[in-house]
C-alpha positions in Angstrom: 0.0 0.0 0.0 2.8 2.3 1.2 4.3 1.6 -1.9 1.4 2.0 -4.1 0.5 5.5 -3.0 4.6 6.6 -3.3 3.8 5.8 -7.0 0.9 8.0 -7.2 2.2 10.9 -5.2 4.7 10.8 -8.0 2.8 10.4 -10.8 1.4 14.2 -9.3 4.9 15.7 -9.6 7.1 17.4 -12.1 10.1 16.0 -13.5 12.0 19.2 -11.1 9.9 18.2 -8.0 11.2 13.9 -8.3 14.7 14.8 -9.0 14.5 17.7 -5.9 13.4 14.2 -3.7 16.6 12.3 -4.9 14.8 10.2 -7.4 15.7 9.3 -11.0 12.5 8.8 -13.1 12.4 6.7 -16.1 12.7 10.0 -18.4 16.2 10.8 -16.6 17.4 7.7 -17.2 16.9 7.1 -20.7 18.1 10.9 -21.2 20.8 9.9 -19.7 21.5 6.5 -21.9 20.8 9.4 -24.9 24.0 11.7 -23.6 26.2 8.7 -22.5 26.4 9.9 -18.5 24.8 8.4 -15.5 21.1 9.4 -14.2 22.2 10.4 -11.5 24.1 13.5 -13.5 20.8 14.2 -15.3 19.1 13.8 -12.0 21.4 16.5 -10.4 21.4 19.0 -13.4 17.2 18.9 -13.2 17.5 19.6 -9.6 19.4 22.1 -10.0 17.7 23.8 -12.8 20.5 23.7 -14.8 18.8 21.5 -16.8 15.4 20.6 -18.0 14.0 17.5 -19.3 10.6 18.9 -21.4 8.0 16.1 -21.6 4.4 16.7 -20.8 3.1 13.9 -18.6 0.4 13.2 -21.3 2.6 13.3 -24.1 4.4 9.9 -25.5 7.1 10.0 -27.8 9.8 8.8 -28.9 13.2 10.2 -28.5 13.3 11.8 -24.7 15.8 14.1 -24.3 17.5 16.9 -21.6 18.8 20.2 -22.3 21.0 21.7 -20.3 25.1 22.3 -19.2 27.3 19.6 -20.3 24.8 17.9 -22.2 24.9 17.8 -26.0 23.5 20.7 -27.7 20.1 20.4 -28.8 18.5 21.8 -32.1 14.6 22.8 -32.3 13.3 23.2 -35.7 10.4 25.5 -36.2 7.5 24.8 -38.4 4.1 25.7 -39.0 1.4 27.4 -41.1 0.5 30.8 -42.1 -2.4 32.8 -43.2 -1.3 32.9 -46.8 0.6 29.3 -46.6 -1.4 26.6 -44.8 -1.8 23.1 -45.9 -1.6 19.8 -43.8 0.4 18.1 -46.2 3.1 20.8 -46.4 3.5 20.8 -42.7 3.3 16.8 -42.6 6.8 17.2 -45.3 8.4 19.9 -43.0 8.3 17.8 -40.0 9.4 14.7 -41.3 12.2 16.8 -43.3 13.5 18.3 -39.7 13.0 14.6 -38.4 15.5 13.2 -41.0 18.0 16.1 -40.7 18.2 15.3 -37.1 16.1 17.8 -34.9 15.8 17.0 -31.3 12.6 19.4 -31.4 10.2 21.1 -33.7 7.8 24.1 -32.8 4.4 24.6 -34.1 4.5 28.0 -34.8 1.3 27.9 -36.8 -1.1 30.5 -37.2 -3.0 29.8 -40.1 -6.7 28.8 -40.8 -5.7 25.1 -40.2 -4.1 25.8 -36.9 -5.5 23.4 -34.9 -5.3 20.2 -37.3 -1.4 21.4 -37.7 -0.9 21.3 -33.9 -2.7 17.9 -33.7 -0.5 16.9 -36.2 2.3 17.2 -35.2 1.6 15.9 -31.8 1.0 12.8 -33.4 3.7 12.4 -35.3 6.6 13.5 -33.8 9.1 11.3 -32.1 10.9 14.6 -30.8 9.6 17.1 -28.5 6.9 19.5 -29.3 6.9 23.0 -28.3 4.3 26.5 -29.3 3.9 29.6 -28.5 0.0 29.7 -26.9 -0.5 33.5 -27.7 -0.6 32.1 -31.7 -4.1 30.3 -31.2 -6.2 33.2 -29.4 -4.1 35.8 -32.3 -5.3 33.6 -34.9 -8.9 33.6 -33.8 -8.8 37.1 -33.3 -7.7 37.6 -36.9 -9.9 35.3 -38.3 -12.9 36.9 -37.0 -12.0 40.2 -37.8 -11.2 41.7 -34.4 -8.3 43.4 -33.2 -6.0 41.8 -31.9 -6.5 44.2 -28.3 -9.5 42.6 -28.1 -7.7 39.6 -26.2 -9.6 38.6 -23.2 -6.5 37.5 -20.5 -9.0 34.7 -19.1 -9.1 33.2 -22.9 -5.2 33.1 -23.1 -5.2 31.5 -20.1 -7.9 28.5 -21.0 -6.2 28.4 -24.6 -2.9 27.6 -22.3 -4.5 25.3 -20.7 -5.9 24.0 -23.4 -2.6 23.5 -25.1 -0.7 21.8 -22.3 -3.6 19.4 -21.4 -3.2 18.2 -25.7 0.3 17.7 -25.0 3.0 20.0 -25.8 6.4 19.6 -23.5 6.9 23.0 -23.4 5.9 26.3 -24.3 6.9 30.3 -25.3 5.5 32.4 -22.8 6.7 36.0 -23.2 6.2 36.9 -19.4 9.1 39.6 -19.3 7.3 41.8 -21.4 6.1 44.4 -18.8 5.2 47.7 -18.7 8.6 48.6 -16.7 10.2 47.1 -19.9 8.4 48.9 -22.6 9.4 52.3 -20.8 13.0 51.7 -21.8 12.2 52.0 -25.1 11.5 55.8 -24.3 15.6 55.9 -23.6 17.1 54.0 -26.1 17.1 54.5 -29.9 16.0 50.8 -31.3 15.4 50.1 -34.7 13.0 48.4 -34.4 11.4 48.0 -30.9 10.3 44.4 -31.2 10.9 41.4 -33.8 9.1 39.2 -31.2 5.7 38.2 -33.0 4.8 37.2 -29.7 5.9 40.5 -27.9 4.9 42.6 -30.1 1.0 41.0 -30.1 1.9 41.4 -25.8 2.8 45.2 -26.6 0.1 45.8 -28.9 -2.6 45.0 -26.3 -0.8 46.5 -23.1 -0.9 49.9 -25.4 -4.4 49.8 -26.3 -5.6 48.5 -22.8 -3.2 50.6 -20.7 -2.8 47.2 -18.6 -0.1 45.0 -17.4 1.0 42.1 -19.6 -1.7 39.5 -18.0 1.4 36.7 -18.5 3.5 39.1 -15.7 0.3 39.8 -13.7 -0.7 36.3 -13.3 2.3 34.6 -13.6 1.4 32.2 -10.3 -1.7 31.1 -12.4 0.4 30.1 -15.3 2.9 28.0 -13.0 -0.2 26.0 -12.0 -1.1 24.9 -15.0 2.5 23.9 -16.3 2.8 21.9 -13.3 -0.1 20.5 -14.0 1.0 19.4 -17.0 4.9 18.9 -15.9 5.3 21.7 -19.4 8.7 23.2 -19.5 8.0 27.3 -19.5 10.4 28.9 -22.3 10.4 32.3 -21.1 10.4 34.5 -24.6 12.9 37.2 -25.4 10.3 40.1 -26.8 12.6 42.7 -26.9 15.2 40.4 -28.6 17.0 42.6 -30.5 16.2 42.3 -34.5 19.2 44.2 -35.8 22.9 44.0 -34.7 23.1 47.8 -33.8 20.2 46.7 -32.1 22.2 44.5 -29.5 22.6 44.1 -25.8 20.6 47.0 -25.2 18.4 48.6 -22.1 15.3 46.6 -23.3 16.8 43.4 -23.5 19.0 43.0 -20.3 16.4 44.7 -18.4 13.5 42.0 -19.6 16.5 39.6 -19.0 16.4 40.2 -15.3 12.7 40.0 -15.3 12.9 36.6 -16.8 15.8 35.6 -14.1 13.0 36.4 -11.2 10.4 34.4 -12.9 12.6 31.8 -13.6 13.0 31.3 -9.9 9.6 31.7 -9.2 9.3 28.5 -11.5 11.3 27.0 -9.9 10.3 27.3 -6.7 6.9 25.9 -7.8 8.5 22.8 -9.0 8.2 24.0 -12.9 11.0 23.6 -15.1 12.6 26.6 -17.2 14.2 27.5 -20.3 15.6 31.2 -21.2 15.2 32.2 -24.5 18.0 35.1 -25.8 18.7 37.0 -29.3 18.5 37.3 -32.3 20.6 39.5 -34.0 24.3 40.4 -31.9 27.5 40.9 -33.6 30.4 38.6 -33.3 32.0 39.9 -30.7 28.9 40.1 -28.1 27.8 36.4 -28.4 30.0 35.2 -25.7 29.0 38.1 -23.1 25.3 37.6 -23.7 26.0 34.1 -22.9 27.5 34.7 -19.8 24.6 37.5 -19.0 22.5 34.7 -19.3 23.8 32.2 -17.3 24.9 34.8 -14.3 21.4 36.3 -13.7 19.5 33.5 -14.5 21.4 31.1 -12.2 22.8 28.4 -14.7 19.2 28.1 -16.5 19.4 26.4 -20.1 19.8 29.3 -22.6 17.7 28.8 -26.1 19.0 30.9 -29.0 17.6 32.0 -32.2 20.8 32.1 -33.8 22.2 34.4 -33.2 22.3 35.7 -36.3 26.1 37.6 -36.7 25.0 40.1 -38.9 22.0 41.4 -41.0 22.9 41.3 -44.7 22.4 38.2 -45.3 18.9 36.8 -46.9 19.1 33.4 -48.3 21.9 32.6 -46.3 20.8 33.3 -42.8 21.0 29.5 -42.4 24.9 30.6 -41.7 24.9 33.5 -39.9 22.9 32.1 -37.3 25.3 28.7 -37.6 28.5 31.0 -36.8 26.7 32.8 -33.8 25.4 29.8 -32.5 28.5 28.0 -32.4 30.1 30.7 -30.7 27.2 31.1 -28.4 26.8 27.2 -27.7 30.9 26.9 -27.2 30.7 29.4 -24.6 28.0 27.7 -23.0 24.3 27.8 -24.7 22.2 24.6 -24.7 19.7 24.8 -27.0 20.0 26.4 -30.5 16.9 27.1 -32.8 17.5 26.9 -36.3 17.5 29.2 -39.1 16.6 28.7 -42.5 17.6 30.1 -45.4 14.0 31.7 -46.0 14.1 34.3 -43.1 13.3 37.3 -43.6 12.0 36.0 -46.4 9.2 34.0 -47.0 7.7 30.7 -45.0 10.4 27.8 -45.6 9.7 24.7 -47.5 10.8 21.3 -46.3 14.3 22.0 -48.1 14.7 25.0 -46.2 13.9 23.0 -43.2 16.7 20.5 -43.9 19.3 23.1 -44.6 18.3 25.1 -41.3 18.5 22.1 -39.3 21.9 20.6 -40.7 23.6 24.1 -40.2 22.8 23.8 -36.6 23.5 20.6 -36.1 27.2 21.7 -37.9 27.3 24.5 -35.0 26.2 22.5 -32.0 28.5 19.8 -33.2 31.6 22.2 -33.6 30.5 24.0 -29.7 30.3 20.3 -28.5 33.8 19.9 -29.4 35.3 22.9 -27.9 33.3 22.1 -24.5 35.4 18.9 -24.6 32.4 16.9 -24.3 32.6 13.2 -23.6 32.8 11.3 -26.9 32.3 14.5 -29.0 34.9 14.7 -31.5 35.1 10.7 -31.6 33.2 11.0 -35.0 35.9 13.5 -36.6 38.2 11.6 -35.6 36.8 8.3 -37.2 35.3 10.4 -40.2 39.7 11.1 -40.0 40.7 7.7 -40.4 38.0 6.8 -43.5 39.4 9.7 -45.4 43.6 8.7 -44.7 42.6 5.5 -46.3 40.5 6.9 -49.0 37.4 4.8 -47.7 34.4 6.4 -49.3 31.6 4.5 -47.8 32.8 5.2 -44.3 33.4 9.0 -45.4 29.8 9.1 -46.2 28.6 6.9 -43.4 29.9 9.3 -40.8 28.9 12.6 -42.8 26.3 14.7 -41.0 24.0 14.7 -44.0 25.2 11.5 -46.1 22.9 11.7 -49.0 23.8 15.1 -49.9 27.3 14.1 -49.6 27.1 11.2 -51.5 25.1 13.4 -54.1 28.1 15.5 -54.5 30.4 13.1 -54.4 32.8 12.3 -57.5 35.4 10.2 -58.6 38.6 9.9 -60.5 38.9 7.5 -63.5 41.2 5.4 -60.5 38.3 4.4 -58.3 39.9 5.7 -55.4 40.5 9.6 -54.9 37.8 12.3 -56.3 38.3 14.8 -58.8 39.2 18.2 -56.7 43.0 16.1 -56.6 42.7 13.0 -58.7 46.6 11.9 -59.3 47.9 14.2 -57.0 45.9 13.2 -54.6 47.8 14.6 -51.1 46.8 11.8 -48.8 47.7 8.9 -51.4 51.1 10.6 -52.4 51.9 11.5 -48.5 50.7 8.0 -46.7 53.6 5.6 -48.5 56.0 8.3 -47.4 54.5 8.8 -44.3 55.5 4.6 -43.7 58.6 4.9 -45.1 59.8 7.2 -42.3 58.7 4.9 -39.6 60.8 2.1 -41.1 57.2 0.5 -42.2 58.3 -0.4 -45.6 56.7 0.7 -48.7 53.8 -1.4 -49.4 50.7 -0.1 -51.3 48.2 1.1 -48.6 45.3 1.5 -50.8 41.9 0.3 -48.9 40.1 -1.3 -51.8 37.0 0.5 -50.8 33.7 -1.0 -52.1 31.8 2.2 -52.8 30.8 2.4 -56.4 29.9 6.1 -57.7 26.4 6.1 -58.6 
């Protein structure tokens, strides 16, 4: 009996509150099997809030994972619908596309006629974690109908939230910091543009035509009580994330940053995980202090990027910017990198746009992972190393990150055995026999008869 009703006292609490008691739930430990360390690591990072495991206790799926210091770096790939782009079928191709590429989340950032058979959607389907941003349903309603969007009732936002969370997503964008205090700092600093944040600026929108507090800020206890509920991870949004690089670690953003460092302990204090969301747009040489703002006033809470993107003038290639500020970011300690894909700023992405984001995060996450000197990181170079020494093309491509692009690319010499940038002069075939020679090996022909055949 005694042990019976342990099992449902737990069953009542978050994944925070069971690792706070000493306990490693099932989630920890196969997050921990996913990272290569002991549950009892995962169990002290959650405790600690240092880490966060999101998965909604009535969401199943496949590939559980935690987020957090010394843990892999994570990629979230965002999809969704628009008003003049909505389909089922092109969101069913986006998500499987971020699936293959290797995305440890996707978003439904969906608000389109068809938002609510997208969000079911993807719910279904994907093995990964699903996150939104809540404010997106109500907005979308409100369009729909014709209304202004300062119509927004607070006590529908919050039954939409709960709403969401009781369907099943493992976390959610909630731009709390986006107070009244806040928006005053715009009167003192010379922004661009005062908010990129579509979730913000709908926030901003409302507080300025009701001449009320954000009703996220206002009631924050209320929205703790229905993510514990729900054991949903609370991403606390950035909406004065800066959208231009001149626009950078300004007044607005620190100061909502230190908002978003006392709710984060509130959260935590109520047994509800958190996530920190950061910029945007910041030049090269800010990443890593933006990083370390981060971590200092939010005590150690996983940071979640958009990007950063390293500098503005680049459409149709954003995919890169935002690769090179997040593997600065992530090397100097971010755990959580959203993609970018070559569309923004542009247009909705396809499914191809969806791949290339994804990969060029993966590339960046990969590269921080290495520089962190994570366990078993740079393993896979240095395999990926010993296939190309012996000129073995099938291992080449069996470690690349994205292998059929590779092997589309791919091309060979009339020899078989080294591709056409070098053919005959070929470094690594003309070095290796010399390379033996010097150890006293002898001089027999090294060549791996490798058994890919170019297709």
């Amino acid at each position: 009996m005694r042990v019976a009703f342990f099992c449902a006292e737990v069953s009542k609490m978050t994944q925070l509150e069971i690792a706070r008691m000493g306990k490693v739930s099932p989630e920890m430990e196969e997050a921990a099997v996913a990272e290569g360390v002991s549950a009892e690591k995962i169990r002290e990072l959650i405790a600690s809030g240092r880490a966060v495991i999101p998965k909604n206790k009535g969401h199943q799926f496949e590939q559980i994972m935690a987020i957090g210091e010394g843990l892999r770096t994570k990629v979230n790939a965002n999809i969704g619908s628009s008003g003049p782009c909505s389909g089922i079928e092109r969101e069913i191709e986006k998500l499987e596309a971020a699936v293959a590429a290797g995305a440890d989340s996707v978003m439904d950032l969906s608000t389109g006629p068809d938002i609510k058979e997208v969000r079911r959607m993807v719910l279904d389907r994907s093995p990964v974690m699903v996150g939104a941003v809540p404010i997106y349903m109500v907005a979308t309603r409100l369009r729909l109908e014709g209304q202004p969007l300062a119509k927004m009732d607070p006590d529908e936002l919050f039954r939409s939230i709960e709403t969401q969370c009781a369907q099943g997503l493992d976390y959610i964008t909630v731009h709390c910091g986006v107070t009244r205090e806040v928006v005053r700092r715009l009167e003192h600093y010379e922004r661009l543009m005062p908010s990129v944040s579509r979730g913000g600026s709908i926030l901003m929108n409302w507080m300025d035509k009701n001449n009320r507090e954000n009703p996220l800020y206002e009631d924050f206890d209320a929205l703790l009580e229905i993510a514990h509920k729900h054991d949903v991870t609370l991403s606390l949004g950035d909406g004065f994330r800066p959208g231009s690089v001149v626009d950078a670690t300004d007044g607005p953003q620190v100061e909502e940053l230190i908002v978003l460092g006392e709710l984060a302990r509130r959260a935590r204090a109520r047994g509800v995980q958190v996530i920190i969301e950061g910029p945007g747009h910041v030049p090269l040489n800010q990443v890593v202090a933006n990083v370390i703002l981060e971590k200092q006033l939010c005590d150690g809470a996983p940071f979640y990027l958009l990007g950063p993107l390293t500098t503005d003038i680049a459409p149709g290639y954003d995919h890169i910017t935002a690769a090179i500020g997040g593997a600065i970011a992530a090397a100097a300690g971010a755990d959580f990198l959203c993609y970018v894909t070559p569309s923004e700023h542009l247009c909705i992405p396809n499914a191809e746009d969806v791949r290339a984001g994804v990969i060029a995060a993966r590339i960046a996450g990969h590269s921080a992972d290495i520089a962190k000197g994570l366990p078993g990181a740079i393993a896979r170079d240095r395999q990926m190393s010993v296939y190309r020494r012996d000129l073995n093309w099938d291992g080449m491509l069996s470690e690349a990150i994205d292998p059929d692009w590779a092997r589309q690319r791919v091309g060979l010499s009339p020899n078989g055995e080294t591709c056409t940038m070098c053919g005959e002069l070929c470094a690594v075939k003309l070095s290796r026999g010399a390379a033996k020679r010097a150890k006293g090996i002898g001089n027999e022909d090294l060549r791996d008869k490798a058994s890919f055949k170019q297709t």
